[in-house]
N, C-alpha and C positions, 0 to 999 in steps of 0.2 A: 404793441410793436408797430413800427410805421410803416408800411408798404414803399418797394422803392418805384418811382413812377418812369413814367417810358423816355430814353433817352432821344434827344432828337440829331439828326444832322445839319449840317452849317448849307449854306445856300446854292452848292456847287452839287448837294445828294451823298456827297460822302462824309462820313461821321468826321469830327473834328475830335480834336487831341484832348483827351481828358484831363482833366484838373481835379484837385480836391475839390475846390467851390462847385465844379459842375456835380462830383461824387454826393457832396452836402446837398445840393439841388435835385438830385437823381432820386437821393434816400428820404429826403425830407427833414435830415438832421441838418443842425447847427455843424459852419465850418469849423468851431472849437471844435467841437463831438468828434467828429471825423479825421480832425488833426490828430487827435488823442489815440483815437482807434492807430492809426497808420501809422505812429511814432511807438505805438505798445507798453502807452500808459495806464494805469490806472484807474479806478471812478468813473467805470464805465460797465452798463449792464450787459452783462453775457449775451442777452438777445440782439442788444445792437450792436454788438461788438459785432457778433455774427450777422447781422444784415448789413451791416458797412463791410466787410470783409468777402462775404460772396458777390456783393455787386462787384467792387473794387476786379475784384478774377472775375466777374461776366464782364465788364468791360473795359481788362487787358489796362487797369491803371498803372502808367508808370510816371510819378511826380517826377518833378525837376530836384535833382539833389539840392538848387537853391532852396526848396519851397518847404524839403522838410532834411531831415540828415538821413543819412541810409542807414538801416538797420542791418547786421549781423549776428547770426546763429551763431554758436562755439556751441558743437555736439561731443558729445562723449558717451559712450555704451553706459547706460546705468547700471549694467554686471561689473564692469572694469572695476578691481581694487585700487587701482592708481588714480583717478578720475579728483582724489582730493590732495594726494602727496606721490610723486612720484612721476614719469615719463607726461600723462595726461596734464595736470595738475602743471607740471613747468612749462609745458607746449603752450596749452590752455592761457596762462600769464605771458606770457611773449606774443599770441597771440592778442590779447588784448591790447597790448601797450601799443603795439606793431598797426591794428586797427583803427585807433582811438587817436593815433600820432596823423590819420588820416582820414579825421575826423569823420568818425562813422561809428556810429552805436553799436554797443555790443549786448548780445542777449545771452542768457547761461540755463538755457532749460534744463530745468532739474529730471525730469522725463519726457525725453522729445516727442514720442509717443502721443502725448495728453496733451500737451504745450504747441507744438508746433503746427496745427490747422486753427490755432486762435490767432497768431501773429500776422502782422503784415510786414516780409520779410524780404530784402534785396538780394542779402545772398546767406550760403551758409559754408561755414568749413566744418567739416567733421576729421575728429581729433583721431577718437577710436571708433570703434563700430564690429560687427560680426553680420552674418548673413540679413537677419533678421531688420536691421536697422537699413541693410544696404538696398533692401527689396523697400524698404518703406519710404524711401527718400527716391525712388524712381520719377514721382509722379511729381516730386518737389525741380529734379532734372529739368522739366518739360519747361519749367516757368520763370526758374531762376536759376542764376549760377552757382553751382557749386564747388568747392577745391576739397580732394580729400587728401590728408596726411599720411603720409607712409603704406600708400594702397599699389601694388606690384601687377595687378592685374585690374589696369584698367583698359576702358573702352575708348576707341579713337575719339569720343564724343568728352569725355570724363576730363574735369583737369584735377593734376593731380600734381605734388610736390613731396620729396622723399630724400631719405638721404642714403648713399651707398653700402647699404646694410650687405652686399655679398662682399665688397674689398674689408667693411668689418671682420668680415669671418676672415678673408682669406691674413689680414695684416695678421691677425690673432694666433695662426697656425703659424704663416711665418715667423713671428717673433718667440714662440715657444721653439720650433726647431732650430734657430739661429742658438739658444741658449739652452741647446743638446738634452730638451726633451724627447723623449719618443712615442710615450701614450699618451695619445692627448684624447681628450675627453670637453665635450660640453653640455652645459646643463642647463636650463632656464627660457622664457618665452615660448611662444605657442604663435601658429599664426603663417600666412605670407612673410612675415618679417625673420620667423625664428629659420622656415626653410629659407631663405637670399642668404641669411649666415651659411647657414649651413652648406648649402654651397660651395659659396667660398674658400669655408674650414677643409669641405672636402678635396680640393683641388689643390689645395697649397699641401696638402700632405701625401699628396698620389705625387705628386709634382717633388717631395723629395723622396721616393720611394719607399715611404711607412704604410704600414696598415692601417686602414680605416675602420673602426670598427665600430660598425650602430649601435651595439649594444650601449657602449660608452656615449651616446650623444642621446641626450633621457631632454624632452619639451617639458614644461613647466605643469603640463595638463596628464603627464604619468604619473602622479605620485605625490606626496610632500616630500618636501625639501628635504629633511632629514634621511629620509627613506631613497629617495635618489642618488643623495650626494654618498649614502653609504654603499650603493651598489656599483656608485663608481669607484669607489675607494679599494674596495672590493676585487674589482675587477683589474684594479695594476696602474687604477692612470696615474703618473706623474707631473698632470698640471691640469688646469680644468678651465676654460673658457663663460666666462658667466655672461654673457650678452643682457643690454638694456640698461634703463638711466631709473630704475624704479628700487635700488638697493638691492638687489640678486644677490651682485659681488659681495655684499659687506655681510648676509645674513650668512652666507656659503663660508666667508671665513671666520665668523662666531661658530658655525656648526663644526669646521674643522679643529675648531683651537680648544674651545672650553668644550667639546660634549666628545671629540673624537682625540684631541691628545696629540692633535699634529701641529708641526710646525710649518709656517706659511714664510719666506719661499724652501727652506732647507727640505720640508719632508715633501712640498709638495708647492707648485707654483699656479697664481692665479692673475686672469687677463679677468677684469670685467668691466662694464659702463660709466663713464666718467659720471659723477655725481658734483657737481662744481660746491667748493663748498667742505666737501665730507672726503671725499676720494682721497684727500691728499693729508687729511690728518687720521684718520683708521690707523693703523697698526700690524701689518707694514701699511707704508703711503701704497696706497692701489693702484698698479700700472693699467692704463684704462683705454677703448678706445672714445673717441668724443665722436656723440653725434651731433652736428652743427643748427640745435632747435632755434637760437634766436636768427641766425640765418633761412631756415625756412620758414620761420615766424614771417618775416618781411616778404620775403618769396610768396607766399601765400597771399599777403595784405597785399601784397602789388598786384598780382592777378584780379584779386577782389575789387582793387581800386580802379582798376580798365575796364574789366566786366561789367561792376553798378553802372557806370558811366556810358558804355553801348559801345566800348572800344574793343577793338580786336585784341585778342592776344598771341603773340606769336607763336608759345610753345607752349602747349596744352601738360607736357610733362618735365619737370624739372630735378633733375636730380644733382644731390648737393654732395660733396665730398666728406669724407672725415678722419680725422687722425689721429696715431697714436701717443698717448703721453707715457713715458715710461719713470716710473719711480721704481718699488722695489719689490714689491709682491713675485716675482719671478729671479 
């Protein structure tokens, strides 16, 4: 392996602006080599991937987007069941097209974990995540910009892009009580995301003077499906709230129709996640709310696109609206 030799300064005593040629000059690799490295190609040995990569961070390299194309992370929790079909999985696709439309490489570590201290990376969005992932991308903050998707508690420092997952909850409550439900019940997701519904659902039903009652509002992380949706069943609701774009809704009314014997909306009404595509031929068509992904798809890519660049961004948090489509499930 090559040793990388001592950088020098320009004539004035202060370091001058690094380049890949000078990186290539530093490490003693060829500037193909290091092109390769910094672009996150292939047929290249792990030991120099890694001596180009820790010089590149000791000496704060940031190429000219002329010189190479900017690279992007798309992260996703490797626990996430959606990450290949579902909420991740459509974010993830909008987000690519969304990036690529602005010209910039996209990367898809398959374990960010393993993957992501080999890269030489501009910025990254993270899709999904949990504690674990959020503590590990800290050090990734210092050095580059990050956007994360649907994060409720972020830091003045954090940018972050989301959509109005509490007017979710709340539209959802309202539209059951307009259409003279009274036990409303919801069931599905887990997360920052599932309480901002919740919220919501809460307020629109104190606000017409029904009962709230927790028992009825079961997270995705109490139980399986079956066993939930039967305790709601159980317990009196006559409509049930399915939040998220990962099929919740459509499984929740196979569990009611063929295993439980009800009918969807007569015996029993249901609001769940637009599914573009499926929502609207299921059986009944599923009254849903949309959350606007290919919308913050771009949202996100714009911030990406001013940050690689050294430009400011005006509003480190963006939240996106969404709305209700009504068919017949209710």
């Amino acid at each position: 392996m090559k040793k990388a030799k001592t950088m020098k300064t320009n004539g004035s005593g202060t370091a001058k602006k690094i380049t890949i040629y000078d990186l290539a000059k530093h490490t003693g690799f060829s500037p193909g080599t290091v092109s390769r490295v910094l672009n996150n190609r292939d047929r290249v040995k792990s030991e120099t991937r890694e001596t180009i990569l820790k010089a590149a961070k000791e000496l704060d390299l940031k190429p000219q987007a002329s010189v190479r194309a900017r690279q992007i992370a798309i992260l996703t929790d490797p626990l996430f069941s959606d990450r290949v079909e579902g909420y991740a999985a459509t974010l993830t696709a909008h987000l690519s097209f969304a990036l690529s439309r602005r010209k910039m490489g996209i990367v898809l570590p398959t374990d960010p974990y393993e993957e992501l201290p080999g890269l030489f990376l501009d910025g990254i969005v993270v899709v999904t995540y949990d504690e674990k992932l959020l503590d590990f991308l800290k050090d990734f903050e210092k050095r580059i910009p990050i956007v994360y998707m649907d994060k409720f508690e972020a830091t003045e420092r954090q940018y972050c892009v989301y959509s109005d997952h509490y007017h979710s909850g709340y539209l959802a409550a309202k539209y059951f009580i307009e259409h003279g439900k009274q036990k409303l019940a919801c069931f599905g997701g887990e997360g920052q995301g599932f309480e901002q519904r919740l919220e919501g659902y809460r307020q629109a039903i104190q606000e017409a003077g029904l009962e709230y009652q927790n028992r009825m509002m079961i997270s995705a992380r109490s139980g399986r499906d079956s066993a939930a949706v039967t305790r709601i069943i159980r317990g009196g609701a006559d409509c049930i709230y399915v939040p998220g774009t990962s099929l919740q809704a459509m499984e929740c009314i196979h569990l009611l129709t063929y295993v439980m014997g009800l009918r969807v909306p007569e015996d029993i009404g249901i609001i769940g996640g637009e599914n573009e595509g499926i929502s609207e031929l299921i059986n009944p068509p599923l009254t849903a709310i949309e959350e606007p992904l290919s919308e913050m798809a771009e949202a996100a890519a714009d911030m990406l696109d001013d940050l690689t660049l050294g430009q400011k961004v005006n509003k480190r948090t963006v939240k996106m609206p969404v709305r209700m489509i009504e068919r017949n499930s209710v």
